[in-house]
N, C-alpha and C positions, 0 to 999 in steps of 0.2 A: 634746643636739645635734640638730639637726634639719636631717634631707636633702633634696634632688629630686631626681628623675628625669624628666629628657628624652628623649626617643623622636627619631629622625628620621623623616622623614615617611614613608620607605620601610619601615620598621622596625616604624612605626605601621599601616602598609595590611597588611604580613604577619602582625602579631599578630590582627587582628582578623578576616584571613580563613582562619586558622588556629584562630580562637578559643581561643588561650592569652593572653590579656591576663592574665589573671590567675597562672599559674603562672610567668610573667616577674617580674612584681613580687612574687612571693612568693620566689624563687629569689635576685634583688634583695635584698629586706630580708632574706635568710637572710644573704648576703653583707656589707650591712652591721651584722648582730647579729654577728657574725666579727670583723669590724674593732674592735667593742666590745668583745671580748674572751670574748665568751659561745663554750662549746664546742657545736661546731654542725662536722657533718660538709659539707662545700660544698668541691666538685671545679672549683678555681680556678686559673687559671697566669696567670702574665707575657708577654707575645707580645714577640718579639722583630724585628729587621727593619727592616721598613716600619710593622710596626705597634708599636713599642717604644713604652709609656704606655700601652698599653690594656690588657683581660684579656680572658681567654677565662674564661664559666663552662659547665659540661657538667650537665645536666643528662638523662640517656637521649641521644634520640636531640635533643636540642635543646641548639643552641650560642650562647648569647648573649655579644657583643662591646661593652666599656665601657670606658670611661676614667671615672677618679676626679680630680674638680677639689677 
């Protein structure tokens, strides 16, 4: 199966001046080796709301927000 990952463009300016670009998309593919079924510890929930379809993943003190199409 083969995924992507789109960034918004705000999403994109803060990873970069953060310089986590890379523990995003690691956190990412941890999340979809999960979905594969692989056992992998990844601190993920279902948002509800306004935001119902997306997820939250937690990572320490870093909160990444996604939808899966």
């Amino acid at each position: 199966m083969k995924w992507t990952i789109h960034y918004s463009k705000e999403a994109k300016k803060f990873m970069e001046e953060h310089n986590i670009v890379y523990e995003v998309r690691e956190e990412l593919k941890n999340f979809l080796r999960k979905l594969r079924g692989d056992k992998i510890n990844v601190d993920v929930k279902k948002l509800k709301g306004n935001w119902e379809g997306y997820y939250r993943l937690r990572k320490g003190k870093l909160r990444i927000i996604f939808e899966v199409n």
